[in-house]
N, C-alpha and C positions, 0 to 999 in steps of 0.2 A: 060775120064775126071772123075777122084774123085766126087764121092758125098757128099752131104755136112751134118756134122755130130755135132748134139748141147749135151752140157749137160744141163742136168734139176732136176726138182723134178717131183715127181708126183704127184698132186692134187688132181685126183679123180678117182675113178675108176667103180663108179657105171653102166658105160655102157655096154654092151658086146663085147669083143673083142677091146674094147677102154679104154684107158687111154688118160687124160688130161694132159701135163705137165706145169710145167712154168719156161721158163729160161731167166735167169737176164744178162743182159753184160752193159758194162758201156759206158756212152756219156758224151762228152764233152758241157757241156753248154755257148749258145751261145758267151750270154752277161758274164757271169760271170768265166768263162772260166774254171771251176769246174766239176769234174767227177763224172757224180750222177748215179744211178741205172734205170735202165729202166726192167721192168719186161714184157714178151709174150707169151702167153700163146697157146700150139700146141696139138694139139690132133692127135696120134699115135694108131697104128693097135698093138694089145699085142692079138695072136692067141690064146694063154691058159691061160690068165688069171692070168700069176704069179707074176705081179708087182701089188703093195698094195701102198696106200696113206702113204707120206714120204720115199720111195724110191728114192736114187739117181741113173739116168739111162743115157743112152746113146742112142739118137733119131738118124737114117738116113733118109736121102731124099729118096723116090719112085715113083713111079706112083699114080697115082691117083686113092685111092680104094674108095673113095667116096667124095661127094661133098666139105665136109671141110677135110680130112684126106688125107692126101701125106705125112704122116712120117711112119716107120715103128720104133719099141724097138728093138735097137740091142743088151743089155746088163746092168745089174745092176753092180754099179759104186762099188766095194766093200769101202768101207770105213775103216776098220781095219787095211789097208796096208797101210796107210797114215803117215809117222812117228811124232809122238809128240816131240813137241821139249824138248831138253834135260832139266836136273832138276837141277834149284841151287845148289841142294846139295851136 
């Protein structure tokens, strides 16, 4: 079975071997039946330390390396390869 894999940011990084992320996905609200932003915030094992606040990364599911932390950083999200959309001109 696949483990399950979120994209985020990274929020903080001041712990060791930890990183904070936060990732947004959309809900449909109840009464008004409108798709609003839901933000949660997962703290992930980063073994050296090389993701920095405002990184887009790629979290997987693991074991439980300690009592709040079951994500492991599989990868930062390169952003340059994203194409912009073409120019009026």
């Amino acid at each position: 079975m696949p483990k399950k894999q979120l994209t985020g940011e990274v929020i903080s990084d001041k712990m060791k071997k930890t990183v904070t992320i936060k990732v947004m996905r959309l809900k449909k609200h109840p009464k008004y039946k409108r798709r609003i932003r839901v933000y949660k915030k997962y703290k992930a094992h980063d073994e050296k330390g090389e993701y920095k606040v405002g990184d887009k990364v790629i979290i997987e599911e693991c074991r439980p390396l300690s009592k709040e932390k079951k994500w492991r950083v599989i990868k930062k999200v390169d952003e340059t390869n994203v194409s912009s959309p073409p120019s009026l001109l």
